[in-house]
C-alpha positions as CSV (number, residue, x, y, z in Angstrom):
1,X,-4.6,10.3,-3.4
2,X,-8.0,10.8,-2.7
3,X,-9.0,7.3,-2.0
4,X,-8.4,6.7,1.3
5,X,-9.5,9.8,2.6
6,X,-13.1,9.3,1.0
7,X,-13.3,5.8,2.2
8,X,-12.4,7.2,5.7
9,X,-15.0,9.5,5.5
10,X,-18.1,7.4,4.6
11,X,-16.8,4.9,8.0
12,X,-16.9,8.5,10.1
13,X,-20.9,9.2,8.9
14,X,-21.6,5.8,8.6
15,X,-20.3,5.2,12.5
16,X,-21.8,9.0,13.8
17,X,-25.2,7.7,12.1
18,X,-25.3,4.2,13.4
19,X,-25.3,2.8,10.3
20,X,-25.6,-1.2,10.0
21,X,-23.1,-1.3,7.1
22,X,-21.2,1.2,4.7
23,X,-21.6,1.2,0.7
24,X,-18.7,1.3,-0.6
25,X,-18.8,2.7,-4.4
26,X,-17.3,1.0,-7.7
27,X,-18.0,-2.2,-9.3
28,X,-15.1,-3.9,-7.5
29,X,-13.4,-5.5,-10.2
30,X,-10.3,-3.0,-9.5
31,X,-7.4,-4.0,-7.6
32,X,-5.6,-1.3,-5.2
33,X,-2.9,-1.4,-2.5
34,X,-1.9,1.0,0.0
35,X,1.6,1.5,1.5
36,X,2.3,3.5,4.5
37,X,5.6,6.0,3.8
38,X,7.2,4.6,7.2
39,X,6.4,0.8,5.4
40,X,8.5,2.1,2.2
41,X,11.4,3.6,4.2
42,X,11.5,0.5,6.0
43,X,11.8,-1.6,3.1
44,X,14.1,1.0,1.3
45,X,16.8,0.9,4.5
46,X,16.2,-3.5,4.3
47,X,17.2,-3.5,1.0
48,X,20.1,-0.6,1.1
49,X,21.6,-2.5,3.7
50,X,21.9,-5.7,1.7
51,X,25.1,-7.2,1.2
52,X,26.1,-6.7,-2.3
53,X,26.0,-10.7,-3.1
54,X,22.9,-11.3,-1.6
55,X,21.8,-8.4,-3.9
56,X,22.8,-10.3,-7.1
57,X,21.6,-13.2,-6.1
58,X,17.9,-11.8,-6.1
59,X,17.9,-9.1,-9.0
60,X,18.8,-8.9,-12.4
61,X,20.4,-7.0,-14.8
62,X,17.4,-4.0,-16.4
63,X,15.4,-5.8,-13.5
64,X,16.6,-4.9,-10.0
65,X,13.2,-2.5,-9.2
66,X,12.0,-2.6,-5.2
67,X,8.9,-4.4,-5.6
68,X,7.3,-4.2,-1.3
């Protein structure tokens, strides 16, 4: 939770200082995706709102997670 906040921060002093470029820490071999809540609700109502056979047609039984 405390990515995007810190990555928000070093644009802020990199843009108040002028900075030509901002370093971003790590040795970027890890993966990460972010999801904004109104994105997820979105998705949630999509997939609530299915018809039922459309629904079976796409999941599986011990496998019908959302995957957005």
């Amino acid at each position: 939770s405390h990515v995007i906040p810190a990555l928000l921060r070093r644009f802020h002093e990199a843009t108040a200082q002028n900075a030509p470029d901002v370093v971003v820490w790590g040795s970027g071999t890890p993966m990460r995706e972010f999801l904004h809540v109104d994105d997820m609700a979105a998705a949630s109502i999509h997939v609530m709102e299915l018809a039922h056979e459309v629904w079976l047609e796409n999941t599986q039984p011990m496998l019908s997670h959302i995957n957005v």
